[in-house]
N, C-alpha and C positions, 0 to 999 in steps of 0.2 A: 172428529169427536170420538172419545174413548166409547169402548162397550160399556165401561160403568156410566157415561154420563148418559148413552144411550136407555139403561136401563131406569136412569134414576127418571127420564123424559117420562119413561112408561108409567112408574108411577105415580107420576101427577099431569092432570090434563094438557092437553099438548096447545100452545098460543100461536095462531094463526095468524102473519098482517101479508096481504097477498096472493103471491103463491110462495111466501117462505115460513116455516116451519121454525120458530124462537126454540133456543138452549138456552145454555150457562147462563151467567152473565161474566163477560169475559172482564170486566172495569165498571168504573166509574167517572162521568167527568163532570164538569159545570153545569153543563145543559141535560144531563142526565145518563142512564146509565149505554153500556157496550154487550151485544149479547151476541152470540153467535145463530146464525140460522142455516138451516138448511132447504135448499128448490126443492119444492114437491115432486115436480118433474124431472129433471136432472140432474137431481141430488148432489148437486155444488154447495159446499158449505161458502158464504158468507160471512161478513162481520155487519151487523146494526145498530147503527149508532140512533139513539132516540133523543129527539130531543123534546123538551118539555115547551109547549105555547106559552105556558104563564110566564115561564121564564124568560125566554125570548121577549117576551112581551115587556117585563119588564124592567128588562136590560136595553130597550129600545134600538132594536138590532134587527127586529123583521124584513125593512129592505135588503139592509146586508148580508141577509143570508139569503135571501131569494137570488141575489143577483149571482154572489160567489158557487150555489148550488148549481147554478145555471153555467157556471165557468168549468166548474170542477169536470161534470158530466161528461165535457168535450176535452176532457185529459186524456191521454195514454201513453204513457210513460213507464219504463221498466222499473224506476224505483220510485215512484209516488204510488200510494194505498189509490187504486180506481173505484170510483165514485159510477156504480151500476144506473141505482133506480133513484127515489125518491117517494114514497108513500105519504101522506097527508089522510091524518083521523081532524075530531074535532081539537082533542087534547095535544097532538102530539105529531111529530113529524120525522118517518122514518125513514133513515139515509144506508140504503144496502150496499154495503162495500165489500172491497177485495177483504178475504181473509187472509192471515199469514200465521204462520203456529210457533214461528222462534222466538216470542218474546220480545222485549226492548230492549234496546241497544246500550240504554243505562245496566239492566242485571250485566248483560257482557262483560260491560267493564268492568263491573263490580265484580264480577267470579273470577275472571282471569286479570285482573290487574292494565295494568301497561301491555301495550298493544308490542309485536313485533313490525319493525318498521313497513313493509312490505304488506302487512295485513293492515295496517292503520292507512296508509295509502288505499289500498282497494275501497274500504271502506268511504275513504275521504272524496273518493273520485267519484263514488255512483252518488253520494248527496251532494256534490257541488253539480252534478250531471241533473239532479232532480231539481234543485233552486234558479239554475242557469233556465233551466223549461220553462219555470212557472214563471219568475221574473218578464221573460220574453213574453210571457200571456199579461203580465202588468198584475202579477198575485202577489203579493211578500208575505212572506209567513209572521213574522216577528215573534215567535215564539218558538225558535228551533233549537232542541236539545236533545239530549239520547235518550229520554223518554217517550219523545213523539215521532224517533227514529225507529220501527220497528227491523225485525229480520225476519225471511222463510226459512223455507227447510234448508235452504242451500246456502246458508248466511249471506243474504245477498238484503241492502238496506233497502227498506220503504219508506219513504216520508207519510207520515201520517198530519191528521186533521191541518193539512194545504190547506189558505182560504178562512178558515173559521177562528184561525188566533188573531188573525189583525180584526177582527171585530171588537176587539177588546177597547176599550179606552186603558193608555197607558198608565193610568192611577188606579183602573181595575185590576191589570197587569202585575202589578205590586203588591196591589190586598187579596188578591187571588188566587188560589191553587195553581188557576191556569197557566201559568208564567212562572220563571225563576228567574232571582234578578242577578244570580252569577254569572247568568248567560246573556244578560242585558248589556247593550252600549251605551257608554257615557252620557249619550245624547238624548238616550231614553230616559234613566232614574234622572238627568239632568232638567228633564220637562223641556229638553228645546225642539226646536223644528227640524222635521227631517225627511228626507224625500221614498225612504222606504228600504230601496237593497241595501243599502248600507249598512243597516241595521240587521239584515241576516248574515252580511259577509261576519262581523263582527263575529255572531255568535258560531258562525262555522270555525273560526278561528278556535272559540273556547272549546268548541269541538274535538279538532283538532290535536289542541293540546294534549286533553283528556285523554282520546284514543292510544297517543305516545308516552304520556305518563304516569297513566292512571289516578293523575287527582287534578283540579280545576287551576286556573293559572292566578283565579283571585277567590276566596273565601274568606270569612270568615263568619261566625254564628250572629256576632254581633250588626246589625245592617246597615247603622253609620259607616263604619269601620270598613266594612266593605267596598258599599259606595265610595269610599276614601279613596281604596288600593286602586278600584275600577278607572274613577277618574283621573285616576295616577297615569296609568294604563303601565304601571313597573312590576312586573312577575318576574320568577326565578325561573332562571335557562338549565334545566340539570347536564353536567357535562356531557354525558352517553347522546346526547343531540346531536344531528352533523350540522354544519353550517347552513348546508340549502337548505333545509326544513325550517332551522333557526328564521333564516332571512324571511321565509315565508309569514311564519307566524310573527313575525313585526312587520310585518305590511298589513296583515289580517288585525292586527291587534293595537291600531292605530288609532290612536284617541281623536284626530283631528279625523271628521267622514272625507274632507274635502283632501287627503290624503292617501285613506285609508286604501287597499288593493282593490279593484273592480273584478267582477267576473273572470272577464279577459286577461286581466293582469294573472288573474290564477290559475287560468288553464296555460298559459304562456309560460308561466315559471318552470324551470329544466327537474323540481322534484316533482313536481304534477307531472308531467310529461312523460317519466320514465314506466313503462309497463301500461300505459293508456288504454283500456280498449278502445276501438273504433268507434263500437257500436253506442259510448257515453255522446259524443258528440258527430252525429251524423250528418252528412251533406244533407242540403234540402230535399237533394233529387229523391234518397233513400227515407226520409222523413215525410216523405208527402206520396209516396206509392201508396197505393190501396191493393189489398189483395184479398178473395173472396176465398175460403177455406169450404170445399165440394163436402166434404165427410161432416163438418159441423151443420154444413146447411141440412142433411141428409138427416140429422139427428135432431135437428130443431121438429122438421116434419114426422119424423117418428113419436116425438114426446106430446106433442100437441095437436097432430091426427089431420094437418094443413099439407098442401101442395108447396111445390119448391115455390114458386111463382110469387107463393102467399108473401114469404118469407123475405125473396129477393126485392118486392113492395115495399115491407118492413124496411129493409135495410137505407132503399133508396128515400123513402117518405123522412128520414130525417126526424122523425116523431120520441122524443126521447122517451115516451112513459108506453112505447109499442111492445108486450110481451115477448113479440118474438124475437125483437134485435135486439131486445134483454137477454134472452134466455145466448141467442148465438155468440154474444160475445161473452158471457158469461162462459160457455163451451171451450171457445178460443183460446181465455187466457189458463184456466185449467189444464189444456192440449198443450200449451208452452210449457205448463210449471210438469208436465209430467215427463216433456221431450228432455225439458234440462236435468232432473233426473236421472232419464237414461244416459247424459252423456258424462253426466258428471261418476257416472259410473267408471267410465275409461277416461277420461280426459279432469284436469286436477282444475277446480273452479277458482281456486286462487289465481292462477294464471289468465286462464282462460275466459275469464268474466261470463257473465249473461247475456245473450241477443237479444236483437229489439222485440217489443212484441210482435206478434202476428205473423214474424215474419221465418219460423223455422218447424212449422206442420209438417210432417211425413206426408203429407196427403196432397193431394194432386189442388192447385189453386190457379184466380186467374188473375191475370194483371192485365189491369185498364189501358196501358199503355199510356197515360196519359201524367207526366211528372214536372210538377214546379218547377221552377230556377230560382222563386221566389227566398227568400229566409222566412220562416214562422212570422206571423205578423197576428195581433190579440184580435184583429178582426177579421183572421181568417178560419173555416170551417176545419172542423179535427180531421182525418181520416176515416175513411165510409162512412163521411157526411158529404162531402167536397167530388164526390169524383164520381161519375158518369159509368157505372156496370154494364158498359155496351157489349161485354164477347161471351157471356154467360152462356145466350144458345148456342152460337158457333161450339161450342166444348160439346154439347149434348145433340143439338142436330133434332132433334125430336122434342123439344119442350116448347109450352106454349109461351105465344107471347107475352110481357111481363106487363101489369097493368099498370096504364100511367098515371103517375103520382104528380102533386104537386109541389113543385121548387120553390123554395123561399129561401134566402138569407137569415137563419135561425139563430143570430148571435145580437144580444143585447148590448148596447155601446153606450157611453158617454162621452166617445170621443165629438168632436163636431161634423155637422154631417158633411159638408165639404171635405172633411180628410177621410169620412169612412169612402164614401161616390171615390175619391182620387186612387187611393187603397184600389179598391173595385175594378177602378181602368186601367190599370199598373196589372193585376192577376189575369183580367181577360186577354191585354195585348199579350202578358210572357205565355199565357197560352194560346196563345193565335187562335181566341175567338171574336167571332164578329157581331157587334151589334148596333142596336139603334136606339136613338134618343127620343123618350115618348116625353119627362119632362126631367127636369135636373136628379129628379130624384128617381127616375125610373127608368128601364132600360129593356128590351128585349133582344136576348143572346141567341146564338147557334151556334154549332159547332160541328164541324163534317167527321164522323166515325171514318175510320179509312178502314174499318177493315167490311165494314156493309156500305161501304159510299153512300151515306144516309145523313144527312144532320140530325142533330139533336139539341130543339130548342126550349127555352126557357124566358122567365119574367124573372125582372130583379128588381124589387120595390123594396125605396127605404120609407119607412117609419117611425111615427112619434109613438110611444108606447105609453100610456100614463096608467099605471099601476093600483090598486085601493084594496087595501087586507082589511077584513071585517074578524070578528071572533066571533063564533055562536055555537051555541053548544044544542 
């Protein structure tokens, strides 16, 4: 936030929901407007998005966003906007997210035209890297374009509002702001049936295009006419195209979905391929480490006047609405955007891409020792939710012991419950833990720490959840 905006805060009364501190307002959307905030205590700026009850209300959408808010939370991913908190008034429902200051990814194009091929790729590779994540979480966006692509300071892309466009009905999608129907596949302005990614590979495709051309591969103002060229799926190849990328974008831009390129088809093709980072598509074993960052812990306790112990509770209780595992990860990813920064100083980020989260603090951290073999599965726990902080004192030698929290399975499903329990005994066997059967649905776990030769046990209960939102003012 500028010193003028800072100033203009001063004067007029300052808006409080939390412990964050409302500015600007950086947008506007459907469900209402985007403001920027900043923590009382660790003065991390924010983005909040608000959404309006009535409206929700009567777009008849309340489940659906309860459920996706609940999915989002347990994101962390380097290029989707991370979804912090969650605030709930009578009126209004506010969603504290990652902020980023570069703008959308539409001005971009818009200022500079056509992409250099090599930058259009970077770009190409961190958003198919963000939709391949969510996908595997069972999220489709259905409304991805450079508008809801943002960028940071270090032009690197974030997927913005993951989760909240496919609430849309696809006849709202069309009379609505929220949606462009240039970026729509056939099967969508079609009205047919359709199982989900496919409909965002498509629009990656238009993406794509965009990024190397600088104009859309179908337009035009008139919307039959459009719709027409769409269902055509015939666009103009400008010559300056090489052939690999050609090939690409007619696999991406395939009218038929039962055709069309999959995920894997795209990351497999030799123009995706070339200049990859690692760190877009990581083994499980690096995707499922948890690491505890000493100096952010150290700072949570300074800002909020708690013992480390408090904090390490926080982390482990899995409580998403807990201040303090707010505030720490809120530190963390701050810690990352300022490491990259520094490096980007000596080392050229085009090249060199961005690391995972979490995982490049200057500061001394601890590893659980404890890593998957498993792939991402939607009903499985994010990172420092999933994993067991056994070596915390061994590092200090002096700290007391950490109070014990209660373990739960904190992820909402609609799969059936026989496939979540099989899920369940498939992750305890790859980690060789032991347990017992109290009844189909219930289980009590252990697991021997090797570095205190201690087990550490827990209860895993499934349950039916049945849900009921009232309004009252």
């Amino acid at each position: 936030m500028s010193d003028k905006n800072s100033a203009q805060q001063g004067a007029h009364p300052l808006v409080k929901i939390g412990h964050y501190i409302l500015g600007q307002t950086l947008g506007v959307g459907t469900f209402g407007k985007v403001k920027i905030g900043e923590h009382q205590l660790t003065k991390h700026k924010v983005a909040v998005k608000i959404l309006n009850r009535q409206k929700i209300k009567s777009l008849d959408v309340v489940g659906k966003i309860r459920r996706e808010i609940q999915n989002l939370k347990l994101f962390r991913h380097p290029h989707i906007i991370k979804l912090y908190q969650v605030i709930s008034t009578p009126t209004d429902i506010f969603m504290i997210m990652e902020y980023v200051s570069g703008g959308e990814l539409f001005e971009y194009i818009v200022n500079h035209g056509k992409l250099k091929e090599q930058d259009a790729r970077r770009f190409f590779q961190q958003i198919i890297s963000g939709v391949d994540y969510c996908h595997r979480h069972m999220i489709v966006h259905r409304d991805l374009k450079p508008e809801n692509l943002l960028l940071d300071h270090n032009m690197h892309v974030k997927i913005a509002d993951f989760g909240l466009s496919n609430m849309m009905m696809d006849g709202e999608f069309l009379r609505t702001s929220c949606g462009s129907p240039n970026y729509a596949a056939p099967e969508v302005i079609s009205g047919k049936l359709y199982a989900g990614p496919e409909v965002d590979i498509w629009s990656c495709g238009v993406i794509l295009y965009a990024l190397l051309c600088g104009t859309l591969p179908f337009d035009d103002e008139h919307v039959p006419t459009l719709f027409r060229k769409i269902k055509s799926g015939i666009f103009p190849i400008p010559e300056y195209l090489n052939k690999s990328v050609v090939s690409l974008l007619c696999q991406m831009l395939q009218i038929d979905p039962m055709k069309r390129a999959t995920i894997e088809d795209i990351k497999k093709h030799e123009w995706f391929q070339k200049d990859c980072p690692a760190y877009l598509f990581p083994s499980p074993v690096e995707q499922d480490s948890s690491v505890i960052d000493i100096d952010a812990i150290n700072e949570v306790c300074e800002k909020f006047g708690v013992k480390e112990k408090e904090v390490h509770s926080a982390l482990l209780s899995g409580d998403a609405h807990d201040q303090l595992a707010i505030a720490y990860h809120l530190i963390i990813d701050n810690k990352r955007i300022a490491d990259e920064a520094a490096k980007a100083e000596i080392k050229d980020f085009y090249v060199a891409g961005s690391p995972p989260p979490l995982s490049m603090s200057p500061t001394p951290i601890i590893n659980d020792g404890i890593s998957s073999p498993l792939k991402p599965h939607p009903e499985r726990i994010a990172p420092l939710r999933d994993r067991v902080i056994a070596s915390n004192h061994a590092a200090s030698g002096e700290r007391g012991r950490v109070k014990k929290a209660k373990w739960h399975l904190g992820i909402r499903s609609q799969s059936k419950p026989s496939d979540i329990m099989m899920e369940v005994y498939r992750a305890m066997k790859a980690l060789n833990y032991e347990w017992k059967v109290i009844n189909p649905y219930h289980v009590r776990v252990r697991h021997k720490n090797v570095l205190h030769d201690k087990y550490v046990m827990m209860s895993l209960q499934l349950y039916q959840n049945k849900i009921q939102v009232t309004y009252r003012t």
